[in-house]
GURO-107120 format. One record per residue: x, y, z of N, C-alpha, C in turn. Coordinates in steps of 0.2 Angstrom, whole numbers, padded with zeros to 4 digits, always signed. Layout:
% residues N
XYZXYZXYZ;...
% end
This chain:
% residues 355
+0412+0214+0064+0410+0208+0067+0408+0203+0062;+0405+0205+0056+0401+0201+0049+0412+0199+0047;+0415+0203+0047+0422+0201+0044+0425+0194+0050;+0425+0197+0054+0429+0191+0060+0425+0183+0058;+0419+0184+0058+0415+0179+0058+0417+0173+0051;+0417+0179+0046+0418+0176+0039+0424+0173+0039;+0430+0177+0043+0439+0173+0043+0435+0167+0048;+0434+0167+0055+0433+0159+0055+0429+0155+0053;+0423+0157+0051+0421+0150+0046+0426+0150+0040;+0431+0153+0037+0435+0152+0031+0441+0147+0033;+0443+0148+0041+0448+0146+0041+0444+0137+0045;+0439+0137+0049+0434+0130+0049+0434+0126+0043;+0432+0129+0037+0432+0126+0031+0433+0130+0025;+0440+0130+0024+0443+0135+0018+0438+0132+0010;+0437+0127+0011+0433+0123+0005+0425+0124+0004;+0424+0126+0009+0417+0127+0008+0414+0118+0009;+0417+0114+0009+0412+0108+0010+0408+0106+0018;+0408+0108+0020+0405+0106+0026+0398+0111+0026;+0400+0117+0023+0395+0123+0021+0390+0121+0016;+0394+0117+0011+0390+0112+0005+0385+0106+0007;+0390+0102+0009+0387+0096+0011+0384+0093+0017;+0384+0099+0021+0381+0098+0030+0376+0103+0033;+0378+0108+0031+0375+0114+0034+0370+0115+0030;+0371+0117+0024+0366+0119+0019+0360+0111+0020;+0362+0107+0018+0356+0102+0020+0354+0101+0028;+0357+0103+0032+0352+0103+0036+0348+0110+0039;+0351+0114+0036+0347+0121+0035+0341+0120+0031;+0340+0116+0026+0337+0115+0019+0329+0112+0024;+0331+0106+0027+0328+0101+0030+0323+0104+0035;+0331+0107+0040+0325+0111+0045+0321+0116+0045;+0319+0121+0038+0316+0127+0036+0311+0121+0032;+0311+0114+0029+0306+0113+0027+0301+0109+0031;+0303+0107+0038+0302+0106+0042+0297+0111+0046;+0300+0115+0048+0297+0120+0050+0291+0124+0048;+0291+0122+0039+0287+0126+0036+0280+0119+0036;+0282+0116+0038+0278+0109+0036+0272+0111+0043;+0279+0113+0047+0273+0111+0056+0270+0117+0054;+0272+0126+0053+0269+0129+0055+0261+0129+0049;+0264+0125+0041+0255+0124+0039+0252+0121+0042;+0254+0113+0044+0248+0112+0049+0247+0114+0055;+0250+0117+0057+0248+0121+0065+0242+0125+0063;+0243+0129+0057+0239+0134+0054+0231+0131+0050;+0232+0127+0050+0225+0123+0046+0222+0120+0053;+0225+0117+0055+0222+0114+0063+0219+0121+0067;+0224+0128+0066+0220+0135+0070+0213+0136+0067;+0215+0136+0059+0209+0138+0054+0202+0133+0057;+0205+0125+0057+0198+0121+0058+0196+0121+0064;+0200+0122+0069+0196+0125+0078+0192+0129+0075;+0195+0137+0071+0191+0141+0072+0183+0142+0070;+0185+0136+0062+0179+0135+0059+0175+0131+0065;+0178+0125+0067+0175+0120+0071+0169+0124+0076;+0172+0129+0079+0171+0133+0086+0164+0139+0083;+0166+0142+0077+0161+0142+0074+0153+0141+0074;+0155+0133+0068+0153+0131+0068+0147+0129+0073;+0150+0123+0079+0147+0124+0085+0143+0128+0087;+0144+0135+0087+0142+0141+0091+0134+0144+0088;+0135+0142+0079+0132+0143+0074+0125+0137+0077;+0126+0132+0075+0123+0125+0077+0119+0129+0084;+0121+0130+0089+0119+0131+0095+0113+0135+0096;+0118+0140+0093+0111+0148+0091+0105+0145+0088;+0105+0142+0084+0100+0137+0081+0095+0135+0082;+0099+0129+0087+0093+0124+0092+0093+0130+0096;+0092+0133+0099+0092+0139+0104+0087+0142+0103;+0087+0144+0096+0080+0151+0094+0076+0143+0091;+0078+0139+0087+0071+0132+0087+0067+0130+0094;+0071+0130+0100+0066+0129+0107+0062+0136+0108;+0067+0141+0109+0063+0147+0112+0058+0148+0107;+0058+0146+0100+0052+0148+0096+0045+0142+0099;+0049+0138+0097+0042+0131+0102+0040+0132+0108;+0045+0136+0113+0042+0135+0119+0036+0144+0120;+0038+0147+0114+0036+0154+0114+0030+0153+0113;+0028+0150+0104+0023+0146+0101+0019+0143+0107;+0018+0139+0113+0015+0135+0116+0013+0141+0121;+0016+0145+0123+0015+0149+0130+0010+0154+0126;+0011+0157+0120+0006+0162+0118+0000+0158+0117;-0001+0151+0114-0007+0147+0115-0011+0146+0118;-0006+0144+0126-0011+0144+0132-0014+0150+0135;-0010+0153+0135-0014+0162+0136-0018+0164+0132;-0019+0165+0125-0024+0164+0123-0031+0162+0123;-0030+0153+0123-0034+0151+0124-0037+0147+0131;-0032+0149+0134-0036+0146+0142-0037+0152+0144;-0043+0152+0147-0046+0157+0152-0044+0159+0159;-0046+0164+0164-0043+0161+0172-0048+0155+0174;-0044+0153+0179-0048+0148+0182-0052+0149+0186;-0054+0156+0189-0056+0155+0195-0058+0163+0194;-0062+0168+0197-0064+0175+0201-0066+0173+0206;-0064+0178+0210-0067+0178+0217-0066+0186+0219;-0075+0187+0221-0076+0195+0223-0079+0193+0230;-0076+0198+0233-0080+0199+0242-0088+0201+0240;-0092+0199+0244-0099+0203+0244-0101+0206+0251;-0099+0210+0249-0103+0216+0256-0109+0215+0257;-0113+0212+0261-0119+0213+0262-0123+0219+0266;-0129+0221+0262-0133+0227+0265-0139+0225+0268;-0144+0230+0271-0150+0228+0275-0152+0233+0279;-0159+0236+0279-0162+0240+0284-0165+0236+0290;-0162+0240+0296-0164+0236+0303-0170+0239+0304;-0173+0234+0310-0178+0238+0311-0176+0241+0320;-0180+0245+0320-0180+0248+0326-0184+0246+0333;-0187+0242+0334-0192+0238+0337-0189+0231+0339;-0185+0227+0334-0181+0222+0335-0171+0222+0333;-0171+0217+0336-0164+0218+0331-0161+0213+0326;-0167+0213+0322-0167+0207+0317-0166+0212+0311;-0165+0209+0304-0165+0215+0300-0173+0214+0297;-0174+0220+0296-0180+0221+0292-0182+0220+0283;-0176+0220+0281-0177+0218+0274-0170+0211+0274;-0170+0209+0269-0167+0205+0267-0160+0205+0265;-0154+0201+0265-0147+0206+0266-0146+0205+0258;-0143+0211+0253-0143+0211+0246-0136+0214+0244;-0133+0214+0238-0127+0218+0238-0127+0218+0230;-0122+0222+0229-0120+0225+0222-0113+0222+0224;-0112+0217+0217-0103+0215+0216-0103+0217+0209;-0097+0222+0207-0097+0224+0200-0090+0220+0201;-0090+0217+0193-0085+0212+0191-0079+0219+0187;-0081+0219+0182-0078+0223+0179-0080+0230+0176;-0078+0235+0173-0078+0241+0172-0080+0242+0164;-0074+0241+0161-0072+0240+0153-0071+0235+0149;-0067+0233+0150-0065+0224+0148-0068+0217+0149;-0068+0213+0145-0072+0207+0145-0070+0204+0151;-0072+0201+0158-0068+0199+0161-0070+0190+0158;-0073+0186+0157-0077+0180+0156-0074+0181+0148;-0071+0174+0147-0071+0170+0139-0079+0169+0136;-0080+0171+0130-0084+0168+0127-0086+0162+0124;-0090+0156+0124-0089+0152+0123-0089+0146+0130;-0085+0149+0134-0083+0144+0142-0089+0145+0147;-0090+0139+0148-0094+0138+0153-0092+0140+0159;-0096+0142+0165-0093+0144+0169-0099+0142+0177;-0097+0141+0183-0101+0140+0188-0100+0148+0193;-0106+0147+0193-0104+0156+0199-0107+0151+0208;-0103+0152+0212-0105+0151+0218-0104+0155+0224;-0109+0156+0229-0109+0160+0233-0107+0158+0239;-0101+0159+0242-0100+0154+0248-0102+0160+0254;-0105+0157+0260-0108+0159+0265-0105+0156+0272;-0101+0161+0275-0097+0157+0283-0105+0159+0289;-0105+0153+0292-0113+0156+0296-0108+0150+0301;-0111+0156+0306-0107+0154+0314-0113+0148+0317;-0110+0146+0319-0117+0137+0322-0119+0140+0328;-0121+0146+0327-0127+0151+0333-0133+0147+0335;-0135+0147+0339-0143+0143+0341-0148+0146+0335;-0146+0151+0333-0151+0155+0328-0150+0151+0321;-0145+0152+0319-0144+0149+0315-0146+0139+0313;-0143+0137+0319-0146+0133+0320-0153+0131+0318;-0157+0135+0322-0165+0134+0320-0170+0138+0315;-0163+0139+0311-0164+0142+0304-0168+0139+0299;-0165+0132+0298-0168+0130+0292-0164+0132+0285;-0172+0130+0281-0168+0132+0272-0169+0139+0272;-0166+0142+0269-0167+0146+0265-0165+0150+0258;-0169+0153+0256-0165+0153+0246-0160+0161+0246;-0155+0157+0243-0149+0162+0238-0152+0165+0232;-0151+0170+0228-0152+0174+0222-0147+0176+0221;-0148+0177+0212-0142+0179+0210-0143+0180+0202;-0143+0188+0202-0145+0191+0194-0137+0193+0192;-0135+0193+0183-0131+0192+0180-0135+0200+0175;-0130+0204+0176-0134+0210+0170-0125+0211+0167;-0129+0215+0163-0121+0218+0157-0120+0225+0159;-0119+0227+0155-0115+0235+0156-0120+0240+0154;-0125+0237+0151-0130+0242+0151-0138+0241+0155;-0136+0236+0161-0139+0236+0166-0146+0229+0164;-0144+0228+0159-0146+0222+0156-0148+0215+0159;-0154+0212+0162-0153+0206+0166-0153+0200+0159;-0145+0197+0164-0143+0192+0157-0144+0184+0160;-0146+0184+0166-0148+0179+0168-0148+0179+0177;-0153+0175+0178-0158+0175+0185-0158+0168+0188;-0158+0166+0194-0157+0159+0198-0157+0158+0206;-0161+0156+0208-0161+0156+0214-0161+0149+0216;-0157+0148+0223-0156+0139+0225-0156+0140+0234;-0157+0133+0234-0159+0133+0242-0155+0132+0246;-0155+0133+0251-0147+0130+0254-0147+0130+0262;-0146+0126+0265-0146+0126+0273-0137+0122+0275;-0139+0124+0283-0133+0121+0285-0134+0114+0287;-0128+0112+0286-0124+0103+0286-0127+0102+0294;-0133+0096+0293-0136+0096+0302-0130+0090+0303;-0128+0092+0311-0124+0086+0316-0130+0088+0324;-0129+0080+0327-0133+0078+0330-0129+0082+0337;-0134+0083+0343-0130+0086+0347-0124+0083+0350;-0124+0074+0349-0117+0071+0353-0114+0073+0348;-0113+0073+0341-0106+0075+0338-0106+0081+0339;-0109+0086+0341-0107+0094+0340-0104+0092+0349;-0104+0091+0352-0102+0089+0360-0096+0086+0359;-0095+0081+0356-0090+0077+0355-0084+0081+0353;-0083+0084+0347-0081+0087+0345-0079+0094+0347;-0081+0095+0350-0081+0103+0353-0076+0102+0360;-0078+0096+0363-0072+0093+0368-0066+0093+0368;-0068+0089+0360-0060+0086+0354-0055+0092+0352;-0060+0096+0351-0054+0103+0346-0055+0109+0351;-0057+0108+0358-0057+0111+0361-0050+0118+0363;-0044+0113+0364-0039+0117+0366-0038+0122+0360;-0039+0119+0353-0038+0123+0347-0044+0131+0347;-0050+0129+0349-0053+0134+0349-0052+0140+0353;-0048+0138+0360-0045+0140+0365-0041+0147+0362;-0036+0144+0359-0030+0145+0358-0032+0152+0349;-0037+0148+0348-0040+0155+0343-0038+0152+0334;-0036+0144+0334-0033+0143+0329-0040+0139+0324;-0046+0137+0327-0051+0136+0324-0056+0139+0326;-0063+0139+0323-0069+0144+0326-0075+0141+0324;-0079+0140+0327-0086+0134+0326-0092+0140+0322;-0090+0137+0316-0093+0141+0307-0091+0134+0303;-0099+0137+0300-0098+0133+0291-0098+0136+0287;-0095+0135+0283-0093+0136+0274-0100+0133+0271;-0105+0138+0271-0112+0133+0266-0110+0137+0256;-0110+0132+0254-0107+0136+0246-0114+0133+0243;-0118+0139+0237-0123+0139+0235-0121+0139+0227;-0125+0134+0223-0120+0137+0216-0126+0138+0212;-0127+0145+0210-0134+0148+0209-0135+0146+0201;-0128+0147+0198-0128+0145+0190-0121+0139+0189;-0123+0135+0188-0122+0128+0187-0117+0128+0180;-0120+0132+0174-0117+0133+0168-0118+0138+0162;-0114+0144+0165-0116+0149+0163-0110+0151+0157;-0115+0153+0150-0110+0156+0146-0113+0162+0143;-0106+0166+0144-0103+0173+0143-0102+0173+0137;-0110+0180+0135-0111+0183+0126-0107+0186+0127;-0103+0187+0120-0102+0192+0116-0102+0198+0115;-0109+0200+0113-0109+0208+0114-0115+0209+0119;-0113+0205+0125-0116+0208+0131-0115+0204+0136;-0107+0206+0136-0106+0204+0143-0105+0205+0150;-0107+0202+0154-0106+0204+0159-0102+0208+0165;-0104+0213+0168-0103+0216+0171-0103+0217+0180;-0110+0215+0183-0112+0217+0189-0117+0210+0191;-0116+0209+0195-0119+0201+0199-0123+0205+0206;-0128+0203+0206-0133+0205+0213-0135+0201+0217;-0134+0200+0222-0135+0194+0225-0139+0197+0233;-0142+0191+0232-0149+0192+0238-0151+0187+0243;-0150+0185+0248-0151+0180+0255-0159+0184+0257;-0164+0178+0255-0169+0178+0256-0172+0176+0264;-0168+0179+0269-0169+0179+0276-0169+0183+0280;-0173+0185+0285-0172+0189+0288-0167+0188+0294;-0168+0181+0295-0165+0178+0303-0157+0174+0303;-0153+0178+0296-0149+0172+0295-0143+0178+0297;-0139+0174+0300-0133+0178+0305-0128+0175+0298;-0121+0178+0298-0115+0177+0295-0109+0181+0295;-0106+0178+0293-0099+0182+0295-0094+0185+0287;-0094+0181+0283-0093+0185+0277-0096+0181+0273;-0097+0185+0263-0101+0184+0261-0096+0182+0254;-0095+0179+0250-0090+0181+0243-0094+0175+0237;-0091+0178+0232-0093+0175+0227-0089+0173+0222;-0089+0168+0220-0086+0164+0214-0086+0162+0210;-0083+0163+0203-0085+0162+0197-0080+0156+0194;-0081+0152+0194-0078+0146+0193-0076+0143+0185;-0071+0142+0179-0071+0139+0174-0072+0129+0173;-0079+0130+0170-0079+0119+0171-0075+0118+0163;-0070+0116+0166-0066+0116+0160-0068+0109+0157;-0068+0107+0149-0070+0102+0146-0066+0104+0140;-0065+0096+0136-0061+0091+0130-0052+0094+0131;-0050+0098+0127-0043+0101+0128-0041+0106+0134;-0045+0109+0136-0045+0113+0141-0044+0112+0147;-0047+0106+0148-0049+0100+0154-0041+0097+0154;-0039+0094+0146-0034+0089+0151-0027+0097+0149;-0027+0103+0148-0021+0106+0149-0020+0109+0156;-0027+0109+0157-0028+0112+0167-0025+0107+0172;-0029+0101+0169-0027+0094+0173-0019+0091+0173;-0018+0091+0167-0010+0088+0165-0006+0093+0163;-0004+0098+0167+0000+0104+0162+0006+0101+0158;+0011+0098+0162+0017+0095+0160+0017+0091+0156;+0012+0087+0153+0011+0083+0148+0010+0085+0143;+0005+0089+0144+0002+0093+0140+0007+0098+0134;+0010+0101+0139+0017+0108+0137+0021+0101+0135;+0026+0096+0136+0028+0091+0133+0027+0089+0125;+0020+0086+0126+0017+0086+0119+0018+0092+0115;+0014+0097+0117+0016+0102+0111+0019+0106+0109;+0026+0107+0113+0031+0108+0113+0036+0104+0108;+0035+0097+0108+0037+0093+0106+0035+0093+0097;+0029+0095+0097+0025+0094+0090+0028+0101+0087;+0029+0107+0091+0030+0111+0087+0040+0109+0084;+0041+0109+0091+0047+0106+0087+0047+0104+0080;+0045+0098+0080+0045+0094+0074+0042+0096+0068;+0037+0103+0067+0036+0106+0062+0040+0111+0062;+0042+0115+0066+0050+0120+0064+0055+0119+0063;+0058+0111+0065+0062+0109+0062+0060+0105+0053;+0054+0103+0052+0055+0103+0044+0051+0107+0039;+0050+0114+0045+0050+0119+0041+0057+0123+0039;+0063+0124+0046+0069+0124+0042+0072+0120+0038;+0072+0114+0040+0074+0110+0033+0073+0110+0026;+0067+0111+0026+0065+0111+0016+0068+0118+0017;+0067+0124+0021+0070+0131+0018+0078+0129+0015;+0082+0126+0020+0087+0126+0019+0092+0124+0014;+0087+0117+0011+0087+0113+0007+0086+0119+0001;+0080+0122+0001+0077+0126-0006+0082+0132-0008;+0085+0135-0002+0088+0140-0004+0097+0139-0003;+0097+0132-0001+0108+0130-0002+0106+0128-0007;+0102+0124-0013+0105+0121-0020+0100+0126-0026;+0102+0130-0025+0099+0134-0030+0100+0134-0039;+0104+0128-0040+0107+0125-0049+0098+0126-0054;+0093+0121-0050+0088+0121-0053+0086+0128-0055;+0089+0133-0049+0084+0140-0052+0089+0142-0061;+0095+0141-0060+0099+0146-0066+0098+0139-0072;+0095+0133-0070+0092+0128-0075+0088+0131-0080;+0083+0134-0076+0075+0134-0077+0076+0141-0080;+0083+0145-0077+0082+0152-0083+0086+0150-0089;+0090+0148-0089+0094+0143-0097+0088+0141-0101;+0086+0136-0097+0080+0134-0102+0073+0140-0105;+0074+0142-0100+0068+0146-0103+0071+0154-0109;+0076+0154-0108+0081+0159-0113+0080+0154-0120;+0084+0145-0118+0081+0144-0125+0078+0145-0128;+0070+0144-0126+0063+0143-0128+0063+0150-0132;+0063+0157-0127+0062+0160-0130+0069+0164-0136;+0072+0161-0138+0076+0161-0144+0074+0156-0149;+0072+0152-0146+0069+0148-0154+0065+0150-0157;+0060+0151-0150+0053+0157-0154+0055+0159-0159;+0058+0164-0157+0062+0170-0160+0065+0167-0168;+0068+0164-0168+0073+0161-0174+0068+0157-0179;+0062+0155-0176+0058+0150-0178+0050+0155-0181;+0050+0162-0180+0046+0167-0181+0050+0171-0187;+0057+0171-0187+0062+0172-0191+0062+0171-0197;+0061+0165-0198+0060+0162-0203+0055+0159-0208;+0049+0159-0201+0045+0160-0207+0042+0165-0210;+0044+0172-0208+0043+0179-0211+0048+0179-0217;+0054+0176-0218+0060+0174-0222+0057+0171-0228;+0053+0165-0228+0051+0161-0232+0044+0156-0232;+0042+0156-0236+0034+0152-0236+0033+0148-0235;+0039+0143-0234+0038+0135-0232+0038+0136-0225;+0041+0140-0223+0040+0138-0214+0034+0140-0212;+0028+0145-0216+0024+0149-0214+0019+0146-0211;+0018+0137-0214+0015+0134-0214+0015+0130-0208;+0023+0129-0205+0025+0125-0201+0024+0128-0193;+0022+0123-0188+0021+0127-0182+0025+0129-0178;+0026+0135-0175+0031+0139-0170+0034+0133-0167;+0031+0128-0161+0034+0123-0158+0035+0117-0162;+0038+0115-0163+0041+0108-0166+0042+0105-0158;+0038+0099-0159+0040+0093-0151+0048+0091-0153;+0050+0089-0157+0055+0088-0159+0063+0092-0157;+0060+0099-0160+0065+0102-0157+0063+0106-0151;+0059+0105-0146+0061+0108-0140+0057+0103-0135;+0060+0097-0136+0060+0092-0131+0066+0093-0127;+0070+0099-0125+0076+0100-0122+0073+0103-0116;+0067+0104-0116+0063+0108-0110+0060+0102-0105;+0059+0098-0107+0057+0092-0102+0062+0087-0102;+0068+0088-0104+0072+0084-0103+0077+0087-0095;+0074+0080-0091+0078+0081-0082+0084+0077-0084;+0089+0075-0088+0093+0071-0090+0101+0077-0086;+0104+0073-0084+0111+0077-0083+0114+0080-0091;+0112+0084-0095+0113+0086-0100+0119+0093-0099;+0124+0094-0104+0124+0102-0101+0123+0106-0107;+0117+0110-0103+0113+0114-0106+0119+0120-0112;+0122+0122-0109+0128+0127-0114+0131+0122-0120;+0133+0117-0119+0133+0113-0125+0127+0113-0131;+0120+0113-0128+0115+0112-0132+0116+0117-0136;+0114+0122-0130+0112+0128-0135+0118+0132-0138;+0125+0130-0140+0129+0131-0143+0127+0129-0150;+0128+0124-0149+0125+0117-0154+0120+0120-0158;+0115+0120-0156+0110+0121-0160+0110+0129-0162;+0113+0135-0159+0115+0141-0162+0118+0140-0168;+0124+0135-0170+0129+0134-0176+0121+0132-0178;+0116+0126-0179+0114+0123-0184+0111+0129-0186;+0106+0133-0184+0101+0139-0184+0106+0143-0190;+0111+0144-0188+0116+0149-0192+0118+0146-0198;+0120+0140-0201+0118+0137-0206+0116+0136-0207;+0108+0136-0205+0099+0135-0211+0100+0141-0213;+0102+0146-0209+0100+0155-0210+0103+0156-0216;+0110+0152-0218+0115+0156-0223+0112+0153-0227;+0111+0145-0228+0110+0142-0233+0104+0143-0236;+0098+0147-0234+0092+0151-0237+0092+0155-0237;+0098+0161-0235+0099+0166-0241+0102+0165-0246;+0110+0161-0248+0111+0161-0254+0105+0156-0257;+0100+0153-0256+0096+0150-0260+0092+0155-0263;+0090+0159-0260+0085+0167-0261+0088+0170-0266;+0095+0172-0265+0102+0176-0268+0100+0172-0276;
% end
């Protein structure tokens, strides 16, 4: 096949010129052509691939710089914000008596808050309130005031604080309880309202939770025999003030700003890292120069053991090691080439002076 092929390109062109002067240059051409597209096809792969990289690098970045800010903020808040709010049911107790059906003692209970753990911030104030549902019973009605109690003990049954407040139900005259009763009639019907008040008593106003003796167990005591009710629970409120106040009240502004502050210092704590450890020249500066230093010592301690003129003379000469405070673009391997030659010629020339 290689022989038939070679007879007709010989009998095409028995001279070889067309093979000289046509083929061969455009073979030449197109293989440099070809060689041209495929490097930069190949530089153009290389800098996508850096480019895509690089990107992806950039990305992962900003990526751990938010999650670190937004991580920083959330561990903050948790911290340092308290719950807002406890709320314990109060079961109330009472001995009846037998003769009437009134209770005979007063209704009192035991609320244990917690067990083990702090449940109360140290430091926060805090409002404890007893809310009381009391049905608008003719008894109730002709109830009046009467006082709420309420003792604070610790874990070791310790009273940490004592408060009693007065408290009656919200009077409405009998047209508006008639009026109204009319009015929301259907709904009472229908079982979706119920003729009760909420009387809420708030026995501590601003209470703060020690340290080594915090609370555990709230006693609370209705100092009536004739007061009818339907449930009984209590609340421990946080009156939050200065930062606390506006993170409760503005949260999104709040996470906003400091989210945004942290940003701003993790990014120009990555920057100076960045900075300090990509131009690392100053460090292999500062060991050159300090290699000088101690070589002159050296050569400079040399010599005065050598000879009694230098004995005199002091190890630092300002003179000669002004090359240590000098910030000048100097380069340093020139010096101390330089100045090895001169050292080497004081050295020869005081021995044969010695000789």
């Amino acid at each position: 096949m290689n022989i038939l092929l070679r007879l007709i390109v010989f009998c095409c062109d028995p001279l070889g010129l067309w093979r000289r002067f046509l083929i061969q240059p455009a073979r030449n051409v197109g293989n440099n052509i070809y060689e041209r597209v495929k490097v930069k096809a190949d530089q153009k792969v290389e800098s996508m691939r850096e480019l895509v990289l690089r990107i992806g690098l950039i990305a992962f970045v900003v990526a751990l710089i938010i999650w670190a800010a937004v991580f920083m903020y959330a561990s903050f808040y948790y911290a340092y914000m308290p719950a807002i709010s406890h709320t314990r049911p109060v079961h109330m107790q009472f001995k009846t008596c037998l003769d009437t059906s009134t209770p005979c003692t007063f209704p009192h209970a035991h609320v244990s808050l917690t067990k083990k753990q702090q449940l109360l911030m140290v430091g926060q104030s805090y409002r404890v309130i007893i809310q009381i549902e009391m049905p608008e019973s003719p008894q109730n009605l002709d109830l009046g005031m009467f006082m709420v109690c309420g003792e604070m003990r610790d874990l070791e049954s310790m009273l940490r604080g004592h408060s009693c407040r007065s408290a009656m139900m919200r009077y409405r005259s009998p047209l508006i309880r008639t009026i109204s009763t009319w009015a929301l009639s259907p709904l009472y019907v229908l079982g979706f309202r119920e003729e009760f008040q909420k009387v809420s008593v708030e026995i501590f106003s601003n209470y703060l939770e020690q340290k080594h003796h915090p609370i555990t167990d709230v006693y609370v005591e209705i100092q009536s025999q004739k007061i009818q009710f339907y449930t009984v629970s209590l609340h421990i409120v946080a009156d939050f003030t200065g930062l606390r106040y506006i993170m409760h009240n503005w949260p999104v502004m709040s996470a906003i700003v400091a989210i945004s502050t942290n940003l701003f210092f993790i990014l120009v704590i990555f920057l100076l890292s960045w900075y300090h450890w990509s131009n690392a020249t100053w460090i292999h500066n500062l060991q050159k120069k300090y290699e000088l230093f101690t070589q002159k010592v050296q050569e400079k301690a040399g010599r005065a053991l050598e000879s009694p003129k230098y004995s005199s003379g002091s190890l630092q000469d300002d003179d000669e090691l002004s090359f240590l405070n000098d910030d000048k673009s100097e380069d340093i391997d020139d010096i101390s080439s330089g100045r090895k030659e001169e050292y080497q010629k004081g050295a020869q020339t005081l021995r044969l002076r010695k000789i």
